[in-house]
C-alpha positions as CSV (number, residue, x, y, z in Angstrom):
1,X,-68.5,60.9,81.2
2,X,-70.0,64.2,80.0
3,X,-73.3,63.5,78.0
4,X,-73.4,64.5,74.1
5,X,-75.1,67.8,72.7
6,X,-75.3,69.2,69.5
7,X,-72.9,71.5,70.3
8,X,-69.3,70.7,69.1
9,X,-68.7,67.0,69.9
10,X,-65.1,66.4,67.6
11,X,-64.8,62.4,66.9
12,X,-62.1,60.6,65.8
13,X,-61.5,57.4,63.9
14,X,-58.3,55.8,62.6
15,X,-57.7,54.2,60.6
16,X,-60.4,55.1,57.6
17,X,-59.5,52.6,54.8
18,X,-59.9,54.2,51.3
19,X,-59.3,53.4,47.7
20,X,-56.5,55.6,46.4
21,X,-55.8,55.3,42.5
22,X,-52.2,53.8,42.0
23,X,-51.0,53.1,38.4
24,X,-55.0,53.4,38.0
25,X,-55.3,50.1,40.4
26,X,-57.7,50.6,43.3
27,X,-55.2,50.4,46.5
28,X,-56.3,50.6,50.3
29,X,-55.0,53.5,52.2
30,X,-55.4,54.8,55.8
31,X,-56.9,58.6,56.5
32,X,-58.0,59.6,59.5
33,X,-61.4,61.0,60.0
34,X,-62.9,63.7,61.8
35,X,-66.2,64.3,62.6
36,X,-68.3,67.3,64.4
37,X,-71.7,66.9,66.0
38,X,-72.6,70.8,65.2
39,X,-73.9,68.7,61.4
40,X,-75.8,66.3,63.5
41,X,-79.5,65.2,62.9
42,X,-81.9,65.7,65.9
43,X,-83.6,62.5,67.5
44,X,-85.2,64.5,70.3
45,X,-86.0,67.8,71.2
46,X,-87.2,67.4,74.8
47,X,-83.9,67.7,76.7
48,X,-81.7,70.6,76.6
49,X,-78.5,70.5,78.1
50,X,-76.0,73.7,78.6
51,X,-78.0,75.1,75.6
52,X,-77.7,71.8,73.3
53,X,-80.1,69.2,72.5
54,X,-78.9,66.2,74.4
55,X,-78.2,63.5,72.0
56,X,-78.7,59.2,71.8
57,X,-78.1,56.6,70.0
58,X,-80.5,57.2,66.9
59,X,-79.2,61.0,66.3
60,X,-77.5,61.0,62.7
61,X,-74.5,63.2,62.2
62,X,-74.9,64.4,58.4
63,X,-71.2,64.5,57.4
64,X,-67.7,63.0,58.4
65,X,-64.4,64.2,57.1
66,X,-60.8,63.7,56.3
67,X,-60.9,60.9,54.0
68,X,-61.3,63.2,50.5
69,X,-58.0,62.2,49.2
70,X,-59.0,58.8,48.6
71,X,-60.6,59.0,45.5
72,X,-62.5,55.7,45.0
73,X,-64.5,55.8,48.6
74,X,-64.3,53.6,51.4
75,X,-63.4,50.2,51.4
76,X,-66.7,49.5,53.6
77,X,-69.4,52.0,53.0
78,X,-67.5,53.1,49.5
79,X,-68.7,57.0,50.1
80,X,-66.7,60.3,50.6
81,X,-67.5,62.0,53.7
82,X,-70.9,60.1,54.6
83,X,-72.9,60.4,58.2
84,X,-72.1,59.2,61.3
85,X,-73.6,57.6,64.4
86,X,-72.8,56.9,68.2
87,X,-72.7,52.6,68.3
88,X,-72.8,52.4,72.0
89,X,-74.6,54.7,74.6
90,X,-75.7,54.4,77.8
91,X,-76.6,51.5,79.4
92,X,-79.2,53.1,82.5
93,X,-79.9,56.8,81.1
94,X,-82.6,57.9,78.0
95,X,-82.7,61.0,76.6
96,X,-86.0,60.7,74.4
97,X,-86.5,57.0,74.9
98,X,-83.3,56.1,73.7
99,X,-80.1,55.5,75.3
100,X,-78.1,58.7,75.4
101,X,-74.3,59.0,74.2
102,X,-71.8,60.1,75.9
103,X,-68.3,61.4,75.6
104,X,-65.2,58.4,74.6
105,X,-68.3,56.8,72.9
106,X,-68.0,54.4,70.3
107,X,-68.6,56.0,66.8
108,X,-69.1,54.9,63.4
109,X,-67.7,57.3,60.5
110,X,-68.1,57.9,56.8
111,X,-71.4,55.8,56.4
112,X,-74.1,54.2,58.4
113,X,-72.7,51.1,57.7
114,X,-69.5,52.5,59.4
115,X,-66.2,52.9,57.2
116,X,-63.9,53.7,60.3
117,X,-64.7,52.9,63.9
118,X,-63.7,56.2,66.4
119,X,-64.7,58.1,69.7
120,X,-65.7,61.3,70.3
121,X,-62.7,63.1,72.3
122,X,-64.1,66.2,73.2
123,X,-66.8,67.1,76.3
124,X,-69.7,69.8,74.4
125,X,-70.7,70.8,77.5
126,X,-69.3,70.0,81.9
127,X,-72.1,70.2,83.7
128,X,-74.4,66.5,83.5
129,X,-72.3,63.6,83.9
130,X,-73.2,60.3,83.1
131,X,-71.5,57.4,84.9
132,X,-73.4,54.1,83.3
């Protein structure tokens, strides 16, 4: 799979659980949740990659989307829009120490303690392939 830059990764988790007020009782509610990496948080900034900074498993996406219209947070993390983080990345290839991510990743959304589990769906740049 196509290795993960800072330069439009879009991530997608469903269900995000949220607290929706019904009657004014707290009820659970699914939203899905978006994510881009063009918000994420540089681990490294040795490796470049079609113009993006390569990214692994300790870069921090700042913000998450697409669950605002629960009004009470997340069941798990209980925030609105919170960061993001790759959960899995390669097993054989660093970028900066660390294992580096990939596309159809495992991502966690809407809070480092992960509200909604998701993959990112979209390549940021076709021209290094990682295959571990």
């Amino acid at each position: 799979m196509f290795v993960n830059t800072n330069l439009g990764v879009l991530s997608l988790a469903f269900p995000d659980v949220c607290f929706i007020p019904v009657l004014g009782i707290p009820t659970p509610a699914p939203f899905p949740n978006i994510a881009l990496s063009f918000a994420d948080i540089p681990a490294q900034f040795q490796v470049i990659v079609g113009g993006g900074l390569a990214e692994n498993i300790v870069t921090v996406g700042a913000i998450s989307n697409g669950d605002t219209p629960g009004l009470q947070g997340g069941v798990v993390s209980h925030m609105f829009m919170g960061p993001f983080r790759s959960l899995l990345g390669s097993f054989k290839v660093m970028m900066g120490v660390m294992p580096c991510t990939k596309m159809l990743g495992i991502m966690g959304q809407n809070g480092l303690l992960p509200n909604a589990v998701g993959i990112s769906l979209t390549p940021s740049q076709v021209s290094v392939v990682v295959l571990s």
